[in-house]
BADREN-453926 format. One record per residue (C-alpha): x, y, z. Coordinates in pm, whole numbers, plus 32768, in hexadecimal, padded with zeros to 4 digits. Layout:
ATOM      X      Y      Z
ATOM      X      Y      Z
...
***
This chain:
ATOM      X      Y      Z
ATOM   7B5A   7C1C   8123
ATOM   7A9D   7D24   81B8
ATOM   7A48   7D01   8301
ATOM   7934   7DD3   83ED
ATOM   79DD   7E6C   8536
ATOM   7936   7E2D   8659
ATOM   7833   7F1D   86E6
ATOM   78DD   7F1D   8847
ATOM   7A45   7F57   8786
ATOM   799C   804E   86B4
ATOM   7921   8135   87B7
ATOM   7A59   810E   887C
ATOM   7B0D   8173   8744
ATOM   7A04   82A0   86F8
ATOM   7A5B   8328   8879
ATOM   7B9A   8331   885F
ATOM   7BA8   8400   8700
ATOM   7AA3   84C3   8768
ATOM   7B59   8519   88A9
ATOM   7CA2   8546   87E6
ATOM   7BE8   863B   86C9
ATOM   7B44   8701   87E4
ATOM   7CC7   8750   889F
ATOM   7DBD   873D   87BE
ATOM   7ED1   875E   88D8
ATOM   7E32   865A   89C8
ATOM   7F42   8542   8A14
ATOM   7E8D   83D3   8A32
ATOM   7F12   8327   8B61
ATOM   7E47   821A   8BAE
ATOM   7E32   811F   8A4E
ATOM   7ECC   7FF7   8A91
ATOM   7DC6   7F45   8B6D
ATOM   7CFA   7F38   8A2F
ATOM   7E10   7E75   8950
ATOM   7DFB   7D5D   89EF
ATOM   7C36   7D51   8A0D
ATOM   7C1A   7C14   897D
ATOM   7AFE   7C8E   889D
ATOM   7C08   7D6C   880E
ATOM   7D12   7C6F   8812
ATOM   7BF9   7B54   8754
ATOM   7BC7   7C7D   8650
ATOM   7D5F   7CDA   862D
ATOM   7D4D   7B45   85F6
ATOM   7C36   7B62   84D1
ATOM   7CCA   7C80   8432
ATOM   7E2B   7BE5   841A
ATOM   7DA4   7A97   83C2
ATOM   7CFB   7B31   8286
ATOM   7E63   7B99   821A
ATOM   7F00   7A66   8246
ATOM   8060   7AA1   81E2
ATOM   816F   79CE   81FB
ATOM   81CF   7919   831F
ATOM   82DF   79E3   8418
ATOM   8434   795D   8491
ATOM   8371   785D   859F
ATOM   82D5   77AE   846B
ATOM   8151   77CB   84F5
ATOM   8088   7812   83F1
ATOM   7EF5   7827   8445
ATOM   7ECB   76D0   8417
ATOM   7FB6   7673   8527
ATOM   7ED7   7743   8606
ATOM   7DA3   76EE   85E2
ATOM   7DDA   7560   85D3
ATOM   7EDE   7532   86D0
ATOM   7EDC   7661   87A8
ATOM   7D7D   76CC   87BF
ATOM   7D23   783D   8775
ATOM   7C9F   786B   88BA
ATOM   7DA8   77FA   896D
ATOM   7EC0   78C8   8855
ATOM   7E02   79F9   88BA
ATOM   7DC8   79D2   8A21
ATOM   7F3C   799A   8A59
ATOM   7F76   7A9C   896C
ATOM   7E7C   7B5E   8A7F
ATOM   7F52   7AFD   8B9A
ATOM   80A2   7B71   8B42
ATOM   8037   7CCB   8ACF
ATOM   7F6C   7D06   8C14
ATOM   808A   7C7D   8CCA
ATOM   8188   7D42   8BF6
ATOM   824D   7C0D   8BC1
ATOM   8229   7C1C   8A4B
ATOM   8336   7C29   895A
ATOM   8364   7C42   87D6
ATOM   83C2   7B52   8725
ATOM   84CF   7B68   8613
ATOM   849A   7BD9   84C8
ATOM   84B4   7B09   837C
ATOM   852B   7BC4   8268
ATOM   84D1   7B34   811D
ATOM   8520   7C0C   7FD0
ATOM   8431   7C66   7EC3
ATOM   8468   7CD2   7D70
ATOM   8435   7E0F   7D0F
ATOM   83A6   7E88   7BB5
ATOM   853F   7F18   7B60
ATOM   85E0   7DA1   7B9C
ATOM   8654   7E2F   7CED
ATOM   85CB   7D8D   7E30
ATOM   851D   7E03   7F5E
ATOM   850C   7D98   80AD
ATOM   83B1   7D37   814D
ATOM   83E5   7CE4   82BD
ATOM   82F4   7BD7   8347
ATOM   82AF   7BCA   84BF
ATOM   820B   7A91   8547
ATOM   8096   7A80   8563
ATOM   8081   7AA7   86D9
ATOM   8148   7BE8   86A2
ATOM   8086   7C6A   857D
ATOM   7F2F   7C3E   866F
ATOM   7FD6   7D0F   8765
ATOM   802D   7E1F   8680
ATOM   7EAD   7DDE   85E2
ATOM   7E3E   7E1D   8742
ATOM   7F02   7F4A   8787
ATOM   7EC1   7FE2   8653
ATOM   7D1F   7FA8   866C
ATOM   7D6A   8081   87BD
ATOM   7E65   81B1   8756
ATOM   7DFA   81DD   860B
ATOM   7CC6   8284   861A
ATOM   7D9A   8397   86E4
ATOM   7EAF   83CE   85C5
ATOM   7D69   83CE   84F3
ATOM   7CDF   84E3   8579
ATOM   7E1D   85A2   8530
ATOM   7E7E   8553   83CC
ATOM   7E5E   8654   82C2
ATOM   7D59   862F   81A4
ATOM   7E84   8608   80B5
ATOM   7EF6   84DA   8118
ATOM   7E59   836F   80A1
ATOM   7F3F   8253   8122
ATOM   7ED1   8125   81BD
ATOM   7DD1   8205   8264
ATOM   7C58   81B5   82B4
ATOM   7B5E   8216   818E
ATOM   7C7A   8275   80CB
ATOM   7D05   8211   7F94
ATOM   7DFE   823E   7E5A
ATOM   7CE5   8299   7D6E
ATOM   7C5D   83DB   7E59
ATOM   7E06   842D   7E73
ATOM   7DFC   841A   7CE0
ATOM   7CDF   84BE   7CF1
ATOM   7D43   85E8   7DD6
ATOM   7E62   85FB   7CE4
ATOM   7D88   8616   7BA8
ATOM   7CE8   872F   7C5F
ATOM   7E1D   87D7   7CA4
ATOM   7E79   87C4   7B3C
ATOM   7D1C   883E   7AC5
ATOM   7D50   8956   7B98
ATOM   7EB7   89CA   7AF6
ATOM   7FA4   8931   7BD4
ATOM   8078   888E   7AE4
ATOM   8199   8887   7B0D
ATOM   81E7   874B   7BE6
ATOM   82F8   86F8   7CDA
ATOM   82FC   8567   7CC2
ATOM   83B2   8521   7E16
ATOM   847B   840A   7E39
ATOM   84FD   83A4   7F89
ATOM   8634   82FE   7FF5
ATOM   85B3   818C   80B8
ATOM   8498   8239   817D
ATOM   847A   812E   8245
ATOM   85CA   80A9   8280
ATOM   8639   8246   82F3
ATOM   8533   8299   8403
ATOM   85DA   8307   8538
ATOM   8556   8249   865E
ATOM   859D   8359   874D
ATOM   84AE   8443   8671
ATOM   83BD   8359   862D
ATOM   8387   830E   8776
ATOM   8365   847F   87EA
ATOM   8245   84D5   86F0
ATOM   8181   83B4   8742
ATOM   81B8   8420   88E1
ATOM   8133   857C   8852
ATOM   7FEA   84D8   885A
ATOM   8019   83A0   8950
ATOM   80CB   83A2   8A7D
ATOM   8063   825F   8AE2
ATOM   819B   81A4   8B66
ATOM   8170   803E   8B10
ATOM   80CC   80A6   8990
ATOM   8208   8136   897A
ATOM   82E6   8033   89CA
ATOM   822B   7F46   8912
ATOM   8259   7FEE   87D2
ATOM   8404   8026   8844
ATOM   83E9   7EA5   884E
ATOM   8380   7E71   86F0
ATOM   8479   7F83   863E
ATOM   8596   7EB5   86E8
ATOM   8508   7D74   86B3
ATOM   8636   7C88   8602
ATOM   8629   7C60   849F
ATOM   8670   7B25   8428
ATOM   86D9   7A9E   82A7
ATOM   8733   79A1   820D
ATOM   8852   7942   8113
ATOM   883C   787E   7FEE
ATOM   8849   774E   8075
ATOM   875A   7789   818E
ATOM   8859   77D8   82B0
ATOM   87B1   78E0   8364
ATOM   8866   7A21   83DD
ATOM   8850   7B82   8496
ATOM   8820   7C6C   838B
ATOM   87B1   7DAD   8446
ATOM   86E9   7E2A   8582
ATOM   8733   7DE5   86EB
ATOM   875B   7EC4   8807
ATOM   8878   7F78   8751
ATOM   87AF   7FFE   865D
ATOM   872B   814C   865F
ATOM   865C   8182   850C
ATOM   8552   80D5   842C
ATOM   8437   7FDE   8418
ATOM   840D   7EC3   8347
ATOM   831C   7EFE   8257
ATOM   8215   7DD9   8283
ATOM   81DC   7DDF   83D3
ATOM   808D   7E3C   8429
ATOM   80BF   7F53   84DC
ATOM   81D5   7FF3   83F4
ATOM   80E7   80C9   8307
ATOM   8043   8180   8434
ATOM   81C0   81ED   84B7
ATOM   8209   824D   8375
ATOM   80E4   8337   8359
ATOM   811D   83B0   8477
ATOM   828F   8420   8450
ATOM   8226   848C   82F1
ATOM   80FB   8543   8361
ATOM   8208   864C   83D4
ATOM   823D   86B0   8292
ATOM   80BF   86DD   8273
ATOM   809D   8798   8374
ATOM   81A4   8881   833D
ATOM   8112   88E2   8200
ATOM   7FC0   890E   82AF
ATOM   8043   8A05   83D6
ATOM   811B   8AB4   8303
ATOM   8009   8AEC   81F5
ATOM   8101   8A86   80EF
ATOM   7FF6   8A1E   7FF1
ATOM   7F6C   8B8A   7FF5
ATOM   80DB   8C40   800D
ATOM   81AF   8B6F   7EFB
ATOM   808C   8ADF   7E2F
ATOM   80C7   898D   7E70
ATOM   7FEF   8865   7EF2
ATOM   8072   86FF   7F63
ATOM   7FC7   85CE   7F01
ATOM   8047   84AF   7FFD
ATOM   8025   8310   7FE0
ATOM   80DB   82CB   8102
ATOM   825A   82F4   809B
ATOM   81DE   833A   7F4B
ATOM   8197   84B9   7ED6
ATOM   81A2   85B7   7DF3
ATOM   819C   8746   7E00
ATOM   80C5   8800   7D23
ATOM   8129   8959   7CE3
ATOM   8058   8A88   7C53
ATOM   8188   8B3A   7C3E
ATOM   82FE   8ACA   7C1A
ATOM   837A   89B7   7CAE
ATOM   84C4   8A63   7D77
ATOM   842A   8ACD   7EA4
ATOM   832D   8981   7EEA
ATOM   8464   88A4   7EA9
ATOM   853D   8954   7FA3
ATOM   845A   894F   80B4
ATOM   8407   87DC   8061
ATOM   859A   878E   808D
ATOM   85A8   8856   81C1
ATOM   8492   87AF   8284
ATOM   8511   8647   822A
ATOM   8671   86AF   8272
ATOM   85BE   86ED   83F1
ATOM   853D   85C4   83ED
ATOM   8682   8527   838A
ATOM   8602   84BA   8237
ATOM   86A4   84EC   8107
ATOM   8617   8522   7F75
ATOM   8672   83F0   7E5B
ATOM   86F3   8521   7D87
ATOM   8730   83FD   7C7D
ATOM   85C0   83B1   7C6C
ATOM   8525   8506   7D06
ATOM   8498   85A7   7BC0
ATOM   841E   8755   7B69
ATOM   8323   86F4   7A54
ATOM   8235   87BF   7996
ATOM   812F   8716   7978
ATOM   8086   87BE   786F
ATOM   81B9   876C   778D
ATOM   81FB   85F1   7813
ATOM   8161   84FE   78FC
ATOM   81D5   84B9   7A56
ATOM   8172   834F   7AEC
ATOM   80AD   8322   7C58
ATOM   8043   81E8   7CE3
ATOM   8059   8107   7BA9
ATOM   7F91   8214   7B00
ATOM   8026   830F   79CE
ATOM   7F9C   8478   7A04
ATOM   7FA7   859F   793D
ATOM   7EEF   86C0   78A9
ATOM   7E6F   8683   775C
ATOM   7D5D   872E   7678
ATOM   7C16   865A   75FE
ATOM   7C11   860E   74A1
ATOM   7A9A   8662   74C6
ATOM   7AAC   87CF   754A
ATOM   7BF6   884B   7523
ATOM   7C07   8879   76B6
ATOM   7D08   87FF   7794
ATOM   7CAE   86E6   78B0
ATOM   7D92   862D   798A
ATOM   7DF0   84F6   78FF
ATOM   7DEB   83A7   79E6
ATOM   7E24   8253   7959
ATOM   7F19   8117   79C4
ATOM   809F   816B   7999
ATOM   815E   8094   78AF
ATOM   81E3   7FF4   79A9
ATOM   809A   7F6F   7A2E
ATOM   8025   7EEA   78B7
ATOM   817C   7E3A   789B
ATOM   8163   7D7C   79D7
ATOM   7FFF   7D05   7987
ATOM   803D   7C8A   7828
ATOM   8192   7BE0   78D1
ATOM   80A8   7B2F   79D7
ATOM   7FA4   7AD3   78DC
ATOM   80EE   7A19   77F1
ATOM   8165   797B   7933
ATOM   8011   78E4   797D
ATOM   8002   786B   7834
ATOM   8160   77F6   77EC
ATOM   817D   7693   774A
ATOM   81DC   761D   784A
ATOM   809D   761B   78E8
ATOM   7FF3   752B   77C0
ATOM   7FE8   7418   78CE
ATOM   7F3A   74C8   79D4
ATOM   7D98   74F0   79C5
ATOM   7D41   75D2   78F5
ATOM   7C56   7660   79ED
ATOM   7D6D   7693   7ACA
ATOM   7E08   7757   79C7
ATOM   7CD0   7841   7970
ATOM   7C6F   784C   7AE6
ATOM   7DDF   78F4   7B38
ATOM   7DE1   79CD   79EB
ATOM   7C6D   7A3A   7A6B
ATOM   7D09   7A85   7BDE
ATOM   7E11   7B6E   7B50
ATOM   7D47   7C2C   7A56
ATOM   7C16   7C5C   7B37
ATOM   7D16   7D00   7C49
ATOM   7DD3   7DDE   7B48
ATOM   7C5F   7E41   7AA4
ATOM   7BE5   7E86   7BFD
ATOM   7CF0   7F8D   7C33
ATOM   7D2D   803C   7B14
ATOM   7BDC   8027   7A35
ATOM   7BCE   8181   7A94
ATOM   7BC3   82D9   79E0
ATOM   7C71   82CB   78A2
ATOM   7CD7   817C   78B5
ATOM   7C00   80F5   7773
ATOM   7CE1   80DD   769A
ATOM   7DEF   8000   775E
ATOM   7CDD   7F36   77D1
ATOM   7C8C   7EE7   7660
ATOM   7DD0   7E7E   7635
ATOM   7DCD   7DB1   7784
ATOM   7CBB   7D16   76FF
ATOM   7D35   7CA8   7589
ATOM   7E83   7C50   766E
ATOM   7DBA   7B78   773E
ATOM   7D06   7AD6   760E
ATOM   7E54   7AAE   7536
ATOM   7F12   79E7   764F
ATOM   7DF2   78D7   76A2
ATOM   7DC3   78B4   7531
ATOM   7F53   7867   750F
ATOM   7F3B   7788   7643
ATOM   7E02   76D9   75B2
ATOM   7EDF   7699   745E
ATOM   7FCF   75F2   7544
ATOM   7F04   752B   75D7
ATOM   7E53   748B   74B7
ATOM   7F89   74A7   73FC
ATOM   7F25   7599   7303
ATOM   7FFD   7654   723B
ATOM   7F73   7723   713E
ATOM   7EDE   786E   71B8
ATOM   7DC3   7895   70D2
ATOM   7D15   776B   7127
ATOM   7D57   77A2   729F
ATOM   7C72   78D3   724C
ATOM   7B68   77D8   71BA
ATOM   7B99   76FD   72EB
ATOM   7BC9   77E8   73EB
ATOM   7B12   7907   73AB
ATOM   7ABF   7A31   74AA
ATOM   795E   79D5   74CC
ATOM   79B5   788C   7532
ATOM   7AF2   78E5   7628
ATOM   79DC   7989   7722
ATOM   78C7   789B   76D9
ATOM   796F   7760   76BC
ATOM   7AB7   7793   779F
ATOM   7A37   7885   78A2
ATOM   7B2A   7995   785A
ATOM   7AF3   7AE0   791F
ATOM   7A86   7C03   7840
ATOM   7B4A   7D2D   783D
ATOM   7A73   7E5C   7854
ATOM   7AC5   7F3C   7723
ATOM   7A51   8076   77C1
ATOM   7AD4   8116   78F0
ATOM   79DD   8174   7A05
ATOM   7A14   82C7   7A5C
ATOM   7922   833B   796F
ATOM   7990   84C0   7986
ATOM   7AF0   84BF   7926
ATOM   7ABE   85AC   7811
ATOM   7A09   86D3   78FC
ATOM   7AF7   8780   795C
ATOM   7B2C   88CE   78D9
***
């Protein structure tokens, strides 16, 4: 849901960037008076309410809110306890998802009245970070987004920078030192209670549960002196901050000129294209994020060349590869395997046989949901071939669901009864584009 910001919000925001681009060393002092505006708080509300989420550890999910509480009267007490500086965070629910590898990660949740605050903070402080970031960097940032890092990447490759550092670091999140943290975000703000606001959240509680549902300390508090849960709201602008470090390092230092090598960055998420070899760009990479008390996955943390093999960035598998039409070499963009294995496993899960008893327009309406959200991301570049088989994926499985259903068994005539034609026409199925968008992917030279 994409919602418009507020032309008094807007301009407020546009000031403060402007100011910040104009004097890069000017400290902002005086910020917090604007978190808690309740135009900016009723916006923080909006924004977070078009993300619902899961509820946090209090239970209150939006519902809860806006029938027994009252938005009004959620915010305006919400209002009251910032300007009074009486507010504090709430614990945070840790709930674990699975990752692509079997493994798990941990998503912290903070409750919705803490995830407004940090809404509200972040509509106020952000457009000064924003003003610093380096061009390099695409995470969770305003007009930004994974295609233009891929893209900046296929640029890099297209102009020789090939061989590819595909960094890999060791639980981002869970390592950032508060201390640090804390000190490059007062580089820019030296406003006392923003501050303290944002100590409160990186040693807010965090709170799981076991098996059964007993519920548990599993991290956090006052004793803890590094990381932030990824999930709360506020997390991805820290961690461009800290990160932006790195960034900046390599700007200052002119280290894209002086060891051929240019970072693409997605938040924790980069890689290191060099021009050159890969010995020099590497150790200066290791020494900055040993400063920063980070550390390289060297399991995972790979030197490829990408001429020779592909690397894999943001579900996407890149390379260099040479058109079958001229003979000249192009950067190669289309969804890892990875990313066509987890669609085709959604699309038999939403089809299982399980399912016979449930509408059948249920069933197309969720197979529909996923594949117009994977199509929306990656029909892109050279995608057209996965999409093609996406799309005979997508057919296959609602034609093997549909045999279930009326309990037919023999796949020839499930062709007569079933046939494509009639799977869009008659059953609504979404259409897989068979041609990627990015109508230029063989231009490069």
């Amino acid at each position: 849901m994409s919602l418009t910001t507020p032309d008094v919000i807007r301009t407020l925001q546009r000031k403060l960037y402007t100011k910040a681009k104009q004097e890069p060393a000017y400290r902002f002092y005086a910020l917090y008076d604007k978190v808690w505006r309740a135009d900016i708080l009723m916006y923080a509300y909006r924004l977070v309410r078009a993300n619902p989420g899961s509820p946090g550890v209090d239970g209150m999910n939006f519902e809860d809110i806006e029938q027994k509480i009252g938005i009004d009267t959620f915010l305006s007490e919400l209002a009251q306890d910032l300007k009074d500086k009486t507010y504090h965070s709430s614990p945070v629910r840790r709930v674990m998802i699975p990752k692509a590898d079997g493994n798990l990660r941990p998503l912290g949740i903070p409750t919705i009245r803490d995830r407004v605050a940090q809404m509200a903070v972040k509509l106020v402080i952000e457009p000064i970070f924003e003003a610093d970031f380096c061009p390099n960097s695409y995470g969770f940032r305003p007009k930004k987004s994974a295609h233009d890092a891929v893209d900046d990447i296929a640029e890099a490759l297209h102009q020789g920078y090939t061989q590819v550092i595909d960094a890999d670091l060791s639980k981002y999140f869970d390592s950032i030192p508060h201390s640090k943290l804390l000190a490059v975000v007062a580089e820019r703000i030296v406003d006392s209670a923003i501050l303290h606001i944002i100590k409160l959240w990186l040693k807010a509680p965090v709170i799981g549960e076991d098996k059964d549902g007993t519920r548990k300390n599993v991290g956090g508090g006052k004793a803890n002196s590094k990381g932030t849960p990824q999930g709360g709201v506020i997390s991805p602008l820290l961690s461009n901050c800290y990160l932006h470090l790195l960034d900046r390092i390599w700007v200052k230092h002119r280290l894209r000129w002086k060891l051929k090598a240019r970072i693409v960055r997605y938040a924790d998420d980069f890689v290191v294209l060099c021009a050159g070899t890969v010995d020099a760009p590497l150790a200066a990479v290791r020494y900055v994020l040993e400063r920063l008390d980070l550390t390289l996955n060297e399991a995972k943390t790979r030197i490829v060349d990408a001429r020779q093999e592909s690397f894999n960035f943001l579900g996407f598998s890149i390379r260099v590869s040479k058109s079958w039409r001229t003979g000249k070499s192009y950067p190669h963009v289309c969804p890892a395997p990875k990313s066509l294995v987890k669609i085709k496993e959604r699309m038999k899960q939403q089809t299982d046989r399980r399912l016979t008893r449930v509408p059948l327009e249920d069933v197309v309406r969720n197979m529909n949901a996923s594949l117009r959200g994977w199509v929306g991301y990656f029909h892109y570049r050279n995608s057209s071939k996965v999409l093609d088989e996406v799309k005979m994926q997508a057919e296959e499985r609602l034609r093997t669901h549909l045999m279930k259903r009326h309990k037919v068994s023999d796949r020839g005539t499930a062709l007569k009864r079933f046939p494509r034609q009639k799977l869009y026409a008659y059953y609504g199925l979404y259409k897989v584009p068979k041609t990627a968008s990015w109508k230029t992917a063989h231009a490069l030279v």
